[in-house]
TIVEX-649513 format. One record per residue (C-alpha): chain; x, y, z. Coordinates in nm, 4 decimals, m for minus. Each point is the difference from the previous one (the first is absolute). Layout:
# residues N
+---+----------+----------+----------+
! c !       px !       py !       pz !
+---+----------+----------+----------+
! A !        X !        Y !        Z !
...
+---+----------+----------+----------+
***
This chain:
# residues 365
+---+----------+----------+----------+
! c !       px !       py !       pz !
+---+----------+----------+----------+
! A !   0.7910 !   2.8674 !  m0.8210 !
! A !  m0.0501 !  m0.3832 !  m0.1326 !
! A !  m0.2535 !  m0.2225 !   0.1681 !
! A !   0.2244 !  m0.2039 !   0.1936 !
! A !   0.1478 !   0.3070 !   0.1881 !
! A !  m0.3551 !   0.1071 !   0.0766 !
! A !  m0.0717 !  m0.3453 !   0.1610 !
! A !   0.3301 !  m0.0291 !   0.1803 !
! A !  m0.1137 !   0.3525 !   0.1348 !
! A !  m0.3268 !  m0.1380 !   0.0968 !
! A !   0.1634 !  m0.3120 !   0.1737 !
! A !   0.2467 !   0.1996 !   0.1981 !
! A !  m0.2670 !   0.2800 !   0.1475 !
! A !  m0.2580 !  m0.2966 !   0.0893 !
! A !   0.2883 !  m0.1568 !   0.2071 !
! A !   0.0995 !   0.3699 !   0.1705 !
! A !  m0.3288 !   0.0420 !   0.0455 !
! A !  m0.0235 !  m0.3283 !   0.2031 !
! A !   0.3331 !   0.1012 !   0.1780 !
! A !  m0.1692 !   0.3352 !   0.0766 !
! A !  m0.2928 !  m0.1184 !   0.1548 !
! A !   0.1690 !  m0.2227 !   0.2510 !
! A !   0.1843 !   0.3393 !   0.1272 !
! A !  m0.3572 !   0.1693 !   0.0274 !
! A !  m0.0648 !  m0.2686 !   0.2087 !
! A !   0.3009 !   0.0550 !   0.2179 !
! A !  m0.0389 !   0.3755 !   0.0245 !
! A !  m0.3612 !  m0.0422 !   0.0618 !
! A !   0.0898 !  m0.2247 !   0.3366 !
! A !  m0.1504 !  m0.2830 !  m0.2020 !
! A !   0.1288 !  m0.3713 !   0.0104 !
! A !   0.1089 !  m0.0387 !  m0.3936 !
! A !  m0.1677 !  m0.2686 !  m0.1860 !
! A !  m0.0920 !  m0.1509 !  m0.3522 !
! A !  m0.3751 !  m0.1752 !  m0.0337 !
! A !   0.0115 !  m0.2500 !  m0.2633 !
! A !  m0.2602 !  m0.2426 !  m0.1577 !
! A !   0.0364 !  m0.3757 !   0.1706 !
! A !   0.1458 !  m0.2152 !  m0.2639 !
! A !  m0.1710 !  m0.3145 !   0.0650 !
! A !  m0.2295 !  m0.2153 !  m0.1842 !
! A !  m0.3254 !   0.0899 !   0.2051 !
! A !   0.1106 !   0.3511 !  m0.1041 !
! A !  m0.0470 !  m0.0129 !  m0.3750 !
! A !  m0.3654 !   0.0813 !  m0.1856 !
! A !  m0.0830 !   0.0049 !  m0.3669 !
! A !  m0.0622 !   0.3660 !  m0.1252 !
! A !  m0.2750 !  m0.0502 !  m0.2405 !
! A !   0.1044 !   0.3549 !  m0.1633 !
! A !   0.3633 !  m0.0975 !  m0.1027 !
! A !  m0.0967 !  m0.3953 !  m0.0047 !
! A !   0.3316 !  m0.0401 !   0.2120 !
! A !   0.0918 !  m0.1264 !   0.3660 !
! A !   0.0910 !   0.2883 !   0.2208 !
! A !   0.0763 !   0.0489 !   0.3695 !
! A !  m0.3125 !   0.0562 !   0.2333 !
! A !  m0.0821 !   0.2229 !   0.3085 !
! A !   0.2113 !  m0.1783 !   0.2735 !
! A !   0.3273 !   0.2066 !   0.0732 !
! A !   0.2879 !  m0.0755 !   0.1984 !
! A !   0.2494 !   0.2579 !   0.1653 !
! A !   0.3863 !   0.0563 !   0.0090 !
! A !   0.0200 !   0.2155 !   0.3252 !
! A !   0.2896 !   0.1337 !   0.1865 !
! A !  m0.1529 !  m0.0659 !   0.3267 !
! A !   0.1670 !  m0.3703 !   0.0215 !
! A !   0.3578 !  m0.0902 !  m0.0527 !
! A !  m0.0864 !  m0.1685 !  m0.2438 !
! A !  m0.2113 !   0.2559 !  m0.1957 !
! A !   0.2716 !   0.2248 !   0.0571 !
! A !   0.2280 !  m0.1882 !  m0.1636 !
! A !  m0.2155 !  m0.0075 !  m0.3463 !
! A !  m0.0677 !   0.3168 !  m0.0385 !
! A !   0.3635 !   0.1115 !   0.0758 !
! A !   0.0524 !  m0.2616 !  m0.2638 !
! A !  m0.2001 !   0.1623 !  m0.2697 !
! A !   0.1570 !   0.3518 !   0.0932 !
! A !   0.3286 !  m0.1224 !  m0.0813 !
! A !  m0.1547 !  m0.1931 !  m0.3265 !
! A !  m0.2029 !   0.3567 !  m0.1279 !
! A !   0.3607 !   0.1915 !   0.0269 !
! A !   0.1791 !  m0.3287 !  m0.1720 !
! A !  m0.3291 !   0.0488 !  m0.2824 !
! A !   0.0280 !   0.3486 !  m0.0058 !
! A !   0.2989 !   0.0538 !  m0.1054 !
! A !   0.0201 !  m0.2344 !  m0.2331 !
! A !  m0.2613 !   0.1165 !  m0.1657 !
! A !   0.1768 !   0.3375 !   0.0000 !
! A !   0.3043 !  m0.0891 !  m0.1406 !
! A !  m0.2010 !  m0.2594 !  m0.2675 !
! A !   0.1849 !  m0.3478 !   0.1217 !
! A !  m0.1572 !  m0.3362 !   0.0229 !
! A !   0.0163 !  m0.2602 !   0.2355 !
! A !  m0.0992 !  m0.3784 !   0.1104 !
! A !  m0.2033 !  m0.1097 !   0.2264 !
! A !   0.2631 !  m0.1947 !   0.1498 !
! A !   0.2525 !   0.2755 !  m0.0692 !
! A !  m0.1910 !   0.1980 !   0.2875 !
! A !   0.0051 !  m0.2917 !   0.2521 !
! A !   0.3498 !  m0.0335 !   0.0259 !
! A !   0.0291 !   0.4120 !  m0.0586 !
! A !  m0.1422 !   0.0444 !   0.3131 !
! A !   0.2621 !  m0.1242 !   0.1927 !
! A !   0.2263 !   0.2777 !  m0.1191 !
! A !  m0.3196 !   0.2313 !   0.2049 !
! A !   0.1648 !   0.1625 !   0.3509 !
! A !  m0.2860 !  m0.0981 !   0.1986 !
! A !   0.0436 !  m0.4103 !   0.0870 !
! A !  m0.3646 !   0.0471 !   0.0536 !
! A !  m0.0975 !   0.0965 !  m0.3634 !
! A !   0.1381 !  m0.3365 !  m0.1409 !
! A !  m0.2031 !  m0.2258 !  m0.1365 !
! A !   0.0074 !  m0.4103 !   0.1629 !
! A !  m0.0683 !  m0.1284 !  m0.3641 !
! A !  m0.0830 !   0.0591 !  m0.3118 !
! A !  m0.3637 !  m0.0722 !   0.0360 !
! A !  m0.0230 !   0.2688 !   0.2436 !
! A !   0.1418 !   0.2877 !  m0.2479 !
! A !  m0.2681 !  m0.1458 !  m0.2568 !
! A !  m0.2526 !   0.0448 !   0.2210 !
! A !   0.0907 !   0.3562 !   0.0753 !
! A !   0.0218 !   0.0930 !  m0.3202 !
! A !  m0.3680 !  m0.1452 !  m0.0669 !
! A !  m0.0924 !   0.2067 !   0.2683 !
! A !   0.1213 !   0.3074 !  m0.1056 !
! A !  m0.1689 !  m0.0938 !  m0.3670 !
! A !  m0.3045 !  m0.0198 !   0.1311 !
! A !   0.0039 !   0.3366 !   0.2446 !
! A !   0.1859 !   0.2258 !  m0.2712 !
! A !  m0.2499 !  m0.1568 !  m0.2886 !
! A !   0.3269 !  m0.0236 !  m0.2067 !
! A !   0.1543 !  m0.3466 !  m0.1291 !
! A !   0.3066 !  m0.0999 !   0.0611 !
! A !   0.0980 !  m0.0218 !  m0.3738 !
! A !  m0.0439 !   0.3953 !   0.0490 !
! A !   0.2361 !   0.0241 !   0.3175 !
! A !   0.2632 !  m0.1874 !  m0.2387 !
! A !   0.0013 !  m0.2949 !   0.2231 !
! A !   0.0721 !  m0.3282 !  m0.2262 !
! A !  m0.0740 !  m0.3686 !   0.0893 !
! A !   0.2982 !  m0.2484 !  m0.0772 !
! A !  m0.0167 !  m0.0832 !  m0.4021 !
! A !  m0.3192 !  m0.1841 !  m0.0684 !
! A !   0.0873 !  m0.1204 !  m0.3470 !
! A !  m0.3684 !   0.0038 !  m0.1085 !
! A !   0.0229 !   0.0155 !  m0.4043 !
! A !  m0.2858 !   0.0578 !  m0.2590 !
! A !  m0.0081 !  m0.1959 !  m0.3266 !
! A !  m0.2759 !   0.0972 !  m0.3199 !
! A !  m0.0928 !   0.2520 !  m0.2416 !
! A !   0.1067 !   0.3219 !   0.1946 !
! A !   0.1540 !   0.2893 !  m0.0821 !
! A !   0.1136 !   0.2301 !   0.2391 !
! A !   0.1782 !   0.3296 !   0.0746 !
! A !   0.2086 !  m0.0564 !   0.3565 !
! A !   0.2151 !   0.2891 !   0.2107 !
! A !   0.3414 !  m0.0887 !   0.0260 !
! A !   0.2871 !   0.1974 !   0.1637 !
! A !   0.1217 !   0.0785 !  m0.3370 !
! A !  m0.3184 !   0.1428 !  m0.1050 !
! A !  m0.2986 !  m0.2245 !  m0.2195 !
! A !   0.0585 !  m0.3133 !  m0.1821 !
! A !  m0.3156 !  m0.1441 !  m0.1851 !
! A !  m0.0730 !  m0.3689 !   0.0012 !
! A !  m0.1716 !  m0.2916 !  m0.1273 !
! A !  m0.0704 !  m0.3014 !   0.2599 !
! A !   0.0392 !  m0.2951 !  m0.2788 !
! A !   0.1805 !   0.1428 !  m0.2669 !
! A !   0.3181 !   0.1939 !   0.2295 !
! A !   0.0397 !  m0.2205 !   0.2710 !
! A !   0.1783 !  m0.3979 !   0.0427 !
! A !  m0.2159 !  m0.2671 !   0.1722 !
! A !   0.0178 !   0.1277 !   0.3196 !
! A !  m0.2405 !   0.3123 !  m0.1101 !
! A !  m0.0160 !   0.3599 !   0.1338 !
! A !   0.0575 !   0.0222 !   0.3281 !
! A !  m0.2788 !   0.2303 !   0.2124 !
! A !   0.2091 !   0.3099 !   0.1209 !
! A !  m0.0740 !   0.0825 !   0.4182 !
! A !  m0.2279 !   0.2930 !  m0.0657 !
! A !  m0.1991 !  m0.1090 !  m0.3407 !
! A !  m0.2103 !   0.3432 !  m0.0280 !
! A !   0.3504 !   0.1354 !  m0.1572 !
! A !  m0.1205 !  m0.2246 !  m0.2674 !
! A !  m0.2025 !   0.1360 !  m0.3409 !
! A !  m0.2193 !  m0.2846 !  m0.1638 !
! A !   0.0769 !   0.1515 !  m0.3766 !
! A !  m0.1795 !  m0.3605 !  m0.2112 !
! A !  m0.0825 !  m0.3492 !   0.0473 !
! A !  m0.1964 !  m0.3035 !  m0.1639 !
! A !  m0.0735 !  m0.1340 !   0.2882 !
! A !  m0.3399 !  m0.2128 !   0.0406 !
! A !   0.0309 !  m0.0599 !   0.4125 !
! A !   0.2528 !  m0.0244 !   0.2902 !
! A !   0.1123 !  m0.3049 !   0.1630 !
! A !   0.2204 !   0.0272 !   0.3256 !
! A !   0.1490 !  m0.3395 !   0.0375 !
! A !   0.1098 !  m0.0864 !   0.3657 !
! A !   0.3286 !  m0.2424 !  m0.0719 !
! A !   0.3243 !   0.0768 !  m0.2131 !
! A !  m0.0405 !  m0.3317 !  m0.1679 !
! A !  m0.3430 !   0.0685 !  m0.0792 !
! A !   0.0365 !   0.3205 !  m0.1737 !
! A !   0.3109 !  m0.1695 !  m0.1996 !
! A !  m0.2147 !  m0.2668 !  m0.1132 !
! A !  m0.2551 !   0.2348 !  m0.1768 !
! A !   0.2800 !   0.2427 !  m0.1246 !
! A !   0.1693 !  m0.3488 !  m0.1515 !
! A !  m0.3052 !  m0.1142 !  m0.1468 !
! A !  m0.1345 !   0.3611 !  m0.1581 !
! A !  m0.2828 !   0.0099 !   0.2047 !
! A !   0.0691 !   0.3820 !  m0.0056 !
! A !   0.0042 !   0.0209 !  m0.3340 !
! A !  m0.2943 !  m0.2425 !  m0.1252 !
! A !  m0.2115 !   0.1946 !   0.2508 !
! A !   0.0898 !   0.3261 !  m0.0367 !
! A !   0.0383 !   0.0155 !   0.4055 !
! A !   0.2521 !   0.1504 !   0.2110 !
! A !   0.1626 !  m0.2022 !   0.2409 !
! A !   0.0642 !   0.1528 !   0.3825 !
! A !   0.2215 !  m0.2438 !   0.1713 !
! A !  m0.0903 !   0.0578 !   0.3811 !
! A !   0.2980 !  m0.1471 !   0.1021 !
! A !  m0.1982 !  m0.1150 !   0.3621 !
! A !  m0.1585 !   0.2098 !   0.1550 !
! A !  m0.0288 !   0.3196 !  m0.1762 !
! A !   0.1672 !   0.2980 !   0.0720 !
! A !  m0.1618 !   0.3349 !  m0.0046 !
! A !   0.1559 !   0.0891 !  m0.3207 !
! A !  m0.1240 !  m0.3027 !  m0.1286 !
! A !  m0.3592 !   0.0342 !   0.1029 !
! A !  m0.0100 !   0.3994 !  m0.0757 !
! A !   0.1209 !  m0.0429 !  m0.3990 !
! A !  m0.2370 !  m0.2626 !  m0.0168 !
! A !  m0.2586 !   0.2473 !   0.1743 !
! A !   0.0994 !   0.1831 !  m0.2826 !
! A !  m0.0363 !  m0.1759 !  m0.2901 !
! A !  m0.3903 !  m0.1063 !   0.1048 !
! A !  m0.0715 !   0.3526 !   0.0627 !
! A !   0.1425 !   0.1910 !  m0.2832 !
! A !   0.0106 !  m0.2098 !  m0.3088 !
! A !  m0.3280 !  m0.2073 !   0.1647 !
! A !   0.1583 !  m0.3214 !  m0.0268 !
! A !  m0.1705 !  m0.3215 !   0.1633 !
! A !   0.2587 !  m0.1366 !   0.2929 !
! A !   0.0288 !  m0.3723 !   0.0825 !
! A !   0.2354 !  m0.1517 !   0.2751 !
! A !   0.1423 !  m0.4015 !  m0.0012 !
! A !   0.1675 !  m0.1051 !   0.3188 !
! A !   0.0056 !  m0.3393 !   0.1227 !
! A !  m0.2040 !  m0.1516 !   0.1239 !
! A !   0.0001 !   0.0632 !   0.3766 !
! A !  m0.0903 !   0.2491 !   0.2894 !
! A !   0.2932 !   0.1936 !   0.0099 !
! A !  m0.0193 !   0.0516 !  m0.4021 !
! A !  m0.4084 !   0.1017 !   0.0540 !
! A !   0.2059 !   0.2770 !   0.2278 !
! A !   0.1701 !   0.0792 !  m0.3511 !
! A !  m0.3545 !   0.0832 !  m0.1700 !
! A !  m0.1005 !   0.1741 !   0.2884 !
! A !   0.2651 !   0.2569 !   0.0289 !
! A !  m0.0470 !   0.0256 !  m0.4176 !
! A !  m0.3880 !   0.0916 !   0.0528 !
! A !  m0.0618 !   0.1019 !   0.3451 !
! A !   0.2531 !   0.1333 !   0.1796 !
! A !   0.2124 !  m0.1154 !   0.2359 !
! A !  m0.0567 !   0.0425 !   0.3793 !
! A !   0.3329 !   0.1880 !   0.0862 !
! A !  m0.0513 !   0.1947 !  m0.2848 !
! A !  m0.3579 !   0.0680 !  m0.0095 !
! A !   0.0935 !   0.3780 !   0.0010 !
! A !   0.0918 !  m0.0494 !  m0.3368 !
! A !  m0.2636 !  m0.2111 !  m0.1271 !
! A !  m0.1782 !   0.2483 !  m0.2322 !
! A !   0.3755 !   0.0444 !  m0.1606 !
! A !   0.1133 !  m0.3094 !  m0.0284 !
! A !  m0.2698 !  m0.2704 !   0.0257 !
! A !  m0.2336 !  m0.1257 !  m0.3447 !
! A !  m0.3459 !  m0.1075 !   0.1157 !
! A !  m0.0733 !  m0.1269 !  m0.3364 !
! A !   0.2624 !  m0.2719 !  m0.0547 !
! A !  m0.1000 !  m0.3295 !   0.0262 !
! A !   0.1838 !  m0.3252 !   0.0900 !
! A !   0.0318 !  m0.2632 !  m0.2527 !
! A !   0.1864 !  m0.2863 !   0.1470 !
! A !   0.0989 !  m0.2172 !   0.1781 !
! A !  m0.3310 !  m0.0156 !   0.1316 !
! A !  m0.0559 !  m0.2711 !   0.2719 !
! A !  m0.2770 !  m0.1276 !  m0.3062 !
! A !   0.2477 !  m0.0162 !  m0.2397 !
! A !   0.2158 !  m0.2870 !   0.2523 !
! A !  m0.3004 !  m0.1726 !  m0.0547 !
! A !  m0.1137 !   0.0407 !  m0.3853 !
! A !   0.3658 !  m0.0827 !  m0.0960 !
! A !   0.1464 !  m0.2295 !   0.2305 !
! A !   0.2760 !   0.1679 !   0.1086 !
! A !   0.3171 !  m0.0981 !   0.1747 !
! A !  m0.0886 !   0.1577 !   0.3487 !
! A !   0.2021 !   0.0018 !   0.3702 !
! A !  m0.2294 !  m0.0588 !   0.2858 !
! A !  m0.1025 !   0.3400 !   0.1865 !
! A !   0.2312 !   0.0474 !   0.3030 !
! A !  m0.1353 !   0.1224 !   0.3465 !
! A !   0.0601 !   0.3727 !  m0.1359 !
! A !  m0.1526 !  m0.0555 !  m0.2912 !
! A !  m0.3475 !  m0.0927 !   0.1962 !
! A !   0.0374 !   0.3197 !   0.2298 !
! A !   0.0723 !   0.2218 !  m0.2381 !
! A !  m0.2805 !  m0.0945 !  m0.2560 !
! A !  m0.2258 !  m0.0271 !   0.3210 !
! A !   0.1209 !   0.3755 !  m0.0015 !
! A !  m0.0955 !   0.1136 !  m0.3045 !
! A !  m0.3548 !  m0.1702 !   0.0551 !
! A !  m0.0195 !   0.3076 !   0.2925 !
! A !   0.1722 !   0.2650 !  m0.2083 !
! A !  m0.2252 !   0.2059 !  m0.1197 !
! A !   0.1838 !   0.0240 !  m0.4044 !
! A !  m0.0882 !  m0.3452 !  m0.0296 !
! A !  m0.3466 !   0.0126 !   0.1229 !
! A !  m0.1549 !  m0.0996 !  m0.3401 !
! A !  m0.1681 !  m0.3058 !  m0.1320 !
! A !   0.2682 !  m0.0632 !  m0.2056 !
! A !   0.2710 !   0.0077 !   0.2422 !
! A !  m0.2107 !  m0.1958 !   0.2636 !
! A !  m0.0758 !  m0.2476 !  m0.2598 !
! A !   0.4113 !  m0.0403 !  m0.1045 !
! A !   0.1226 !  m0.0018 !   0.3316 !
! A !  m0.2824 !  m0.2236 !   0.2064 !
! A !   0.0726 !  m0.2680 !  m0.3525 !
! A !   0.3746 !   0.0139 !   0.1152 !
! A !  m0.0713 !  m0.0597 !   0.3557 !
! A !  m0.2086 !  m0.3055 !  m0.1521 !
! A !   0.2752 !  m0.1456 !  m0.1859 !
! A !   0.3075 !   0.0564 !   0.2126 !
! A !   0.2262 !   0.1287 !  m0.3031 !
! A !   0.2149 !   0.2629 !  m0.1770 !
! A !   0.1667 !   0.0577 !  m0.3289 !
! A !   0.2259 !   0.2084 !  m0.1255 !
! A !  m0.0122 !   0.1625 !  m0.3649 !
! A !   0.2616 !  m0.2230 !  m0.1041 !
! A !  m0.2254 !  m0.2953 !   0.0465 !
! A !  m0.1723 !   0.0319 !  m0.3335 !
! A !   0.3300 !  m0.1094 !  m0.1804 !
! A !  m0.1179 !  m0.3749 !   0.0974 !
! A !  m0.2316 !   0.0144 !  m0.2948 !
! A !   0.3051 !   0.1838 !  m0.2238 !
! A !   0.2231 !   0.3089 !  m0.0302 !
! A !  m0.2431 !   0.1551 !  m0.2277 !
! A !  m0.3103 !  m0.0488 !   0.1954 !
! A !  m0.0350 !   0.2585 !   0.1995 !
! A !   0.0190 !   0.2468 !  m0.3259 !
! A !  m0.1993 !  m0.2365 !  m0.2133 !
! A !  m0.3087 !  m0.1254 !   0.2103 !
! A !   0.0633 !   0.1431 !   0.3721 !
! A !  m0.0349 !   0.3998 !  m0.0797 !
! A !  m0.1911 !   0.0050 !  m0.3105 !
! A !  m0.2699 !  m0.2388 !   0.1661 !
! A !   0.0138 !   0.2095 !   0.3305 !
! A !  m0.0068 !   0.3306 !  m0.1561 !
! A !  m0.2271 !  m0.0920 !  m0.2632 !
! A !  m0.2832 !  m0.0958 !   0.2832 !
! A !   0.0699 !   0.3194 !   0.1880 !
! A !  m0.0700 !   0.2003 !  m0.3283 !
! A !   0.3737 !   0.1762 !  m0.0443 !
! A !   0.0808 !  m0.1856 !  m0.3051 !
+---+----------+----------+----------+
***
């Protein structure tokens, strides 16, 4: 039997497993419920074994003895059979796929309001059956994350395995990161280090330039905030070839977010954070510092802005000197930039001075 029919097997038992125990509830005269971990910032602590952000103690229950209770676990029954057979008869769907599928349910109850809501349930049910939702076949709508750099690679396809290299057999656009990377076999590389690049234009700018090629460096284009395929193949490639991971976003709250769900974790996926998160990456740029050191073309911080670095001043995957240094200098001087600032001083800057300089000081070049 291959490997990925023992994991579908594996996927499908955990989830009749969970449908099983909500009828041992029933026939035990027991109001049915699920206890999950609260997924909230105050809810998140650093494990010091696996270096990674992880839920904490405080739970929160889905029980039947509210309407409204009621109504989400009668949702997840009807989502474990949908899983479950799927599963079973080895077919794939999106995320969105099962919002709107839902609808075709026979109880009116059992549909979901929005999409949101279906995501969340499927979260849920990651986090109860300890089984990702990669392995329950559930997709995400097309990320279009692409690597770029010395990598060669053996990939499952649906007509069997294709071998290839990330420079030499792909256009400019790169290899694009399949939905479930661990179907992927790292066969050789030259690669020196990773950089995940937040923006499209970004990322073209150093392909344009050979900054891949000078540098021997393999190019993850983030494409915004990450998606889990994204952050687990990167996972990857720090963990089993030991490569050194660096992340430039702009520079701005929302793009510190970026690093953040890179290295720690993210908080709705904290589950997952010993799978998918790489403590050891570090940030390059653009660092609130660098505004300063290069004179950057900058918009002022809006009202958001303000809160939400405020935020990350209280969260506790920014509590470092570092970060509190960066973010209480941004406060200071009112300003953002965006990675596409740097072309003021020239289109080959950034490759030229801006990276070398920056990864030179932090020792990966």
């Amino acid at each position: 039997m291959s490997q990925t029919k023992l994991n579908d097997d594996l996927a499908r038992e955990r989830l009749i497993d969970l449908a099983a125990e909500f009828y041992d509830q029933f026939a035990s005269g027991e109001v049915p419920e699920m206890t999950l971990p609260t997924r909230t910032k105050s809810n998140i602590e650093y494990d010091e074994e696996t270096k990674v952000w992880t839920y904490g103690d405080r739970t929160s229950t889905r029980s039947a003895n509210s309407v409204r209770g009621a109504r989400k676990l009668l949702k997840a029954a009807y989502t474990i059979e949908f899983l479950a057979r799927q599963l079973e008869e080895g077919r794939s769907s999106t995320l969105r796929e099962l919002y709107y599928l839902s609808e075709s349910w026979d109880s009116e109850e059992a549909h979901f309001s929005d999409q949101d809501e279906s995501n969340q349930l499927v979260e849920d049910l990651e986090i109860v059956s300890h089984v990702t939702r990669e392995d329950f076949h559930m997709r995400p709508e097309e990320s279009g994350a692409t690597l770029m750099g010395p990598l060669r690679l053996r990939e499952q396809t649906r007509r069997g395995e294709r071998e290839i290299h990330c420079q030499e057999d792909v256009g400019e656009g790169g290899y694009q990161i399949p939905n479930n990377p661990d179907t992927i076999e790292f066969l050789a590389h030259d690669i020196d280090f990773v950089l995940c690049v937040e923006t499209g234009g970004m990322r073209d700018r150093l392909v344009e330039n050979g900054f891949d090629e000078q540098y021997n460096v393999l190019v993850v284009h983030l494409k915004g905030q990450p998606a889990r395929a994204t952050r687990r193949i990167t996972k990857r490639l720090h963990d089993e070839l030991g490569l050194p991971v660096v992340v430039f976003t702009d520079g701005d709250p929302w793009s510190y977010r970026i690093f953040g769900s890179v290295a720690y974790g993210s908080i709705k996926s904290a589950h997952l954070s010993e799978y998918l998160a790489t403590p050891e990456a570090e940030f390059v740029g653009i660092q609130p510092q660098d505004i300063v050191d290069y004179d950057l073309p900058t918009d002022p911080l809006s009202d958001s802005d303000v809160n939400a670095l405020q935020s990350e001043l209280e969260d506790p995957r920014f509590m470092t000197d570092y970060w509190e240094e960066q973010i209480e200098l941004q406060l200071e001087i009112d300003k953002k930039a965006e990675q596409q600032a740097l072309a003021s001083r020239g289109l080959d800057f950034v490759t030229d001075t801006y990276l070398p300089e920056r990864l030179g000081d932090m020792g990966v070049i």
